[in-house]
N, C-alpha and C positions, 0 to 999 in steps of 0.2 A: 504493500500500500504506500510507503513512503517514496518508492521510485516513482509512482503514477502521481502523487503529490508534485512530488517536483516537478514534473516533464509538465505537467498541468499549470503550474506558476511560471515556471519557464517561457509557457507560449502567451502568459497576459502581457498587457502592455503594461514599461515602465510604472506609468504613474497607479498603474492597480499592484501591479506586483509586490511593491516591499510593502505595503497595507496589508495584504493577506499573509504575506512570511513571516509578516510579526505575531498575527496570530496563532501563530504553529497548529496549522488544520492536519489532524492525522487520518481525513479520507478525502480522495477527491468532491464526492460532494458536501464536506465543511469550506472547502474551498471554494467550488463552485459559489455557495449560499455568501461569503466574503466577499469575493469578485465584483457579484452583485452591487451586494449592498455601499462597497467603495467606488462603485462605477456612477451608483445615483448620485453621492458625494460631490464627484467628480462634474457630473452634469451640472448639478445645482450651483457649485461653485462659478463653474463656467458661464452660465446664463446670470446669476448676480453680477460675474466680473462684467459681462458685456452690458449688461443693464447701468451697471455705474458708470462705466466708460463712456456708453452715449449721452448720460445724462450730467456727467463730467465738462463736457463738450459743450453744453449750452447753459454753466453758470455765468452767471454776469458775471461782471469785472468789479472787485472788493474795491480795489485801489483807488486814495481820494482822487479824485479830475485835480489836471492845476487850474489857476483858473485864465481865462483866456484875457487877451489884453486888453476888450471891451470892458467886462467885470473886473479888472485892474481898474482901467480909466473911473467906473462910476465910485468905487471904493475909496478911490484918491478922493475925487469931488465932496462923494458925504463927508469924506473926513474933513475937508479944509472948508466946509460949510458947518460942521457942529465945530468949529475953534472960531 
């Protein structure tokens, strides 16, 4: 059982593989049922990352504005009209 364990991790892909090796499954399908359940994981994560990533893409801009040299000029003015 432990040779068909391996040959069976062996063939998942990277990002399932060391998730189910850690669990030390002693039949293929304890493994199988691992695979699984790290592949939904996988999924989940992946559609969160891309979900953030597009909504990443359309936050406004935090950063004060400077201000432009219209609103320069009338800020000068109030101020030498309140002295």
């Amino acid at each position: 059982d432990t040779f068909l364990v391996t040959r069976f991790t062996l063939g998942l892909k990277e990002e399932l593989r060391a998730a189910v090796d850690m669990q030390l499954p002693t039949t293929v399908s304890e493994a199988a049922s691992y695979a699984l359940i790290q592949e939904e994981i996988v999924q989940r994560a992946r559609s969160n990352r891309s979900f953030t990533t597009r909504t990443a893409f359309f936050k406004p801009d935090t950063r004060p504005s400077t201000p432009t040299a219209g609103e320069l000029w009338k800020a000068r003015q109030l101020k030498e009209y309140r002295h």
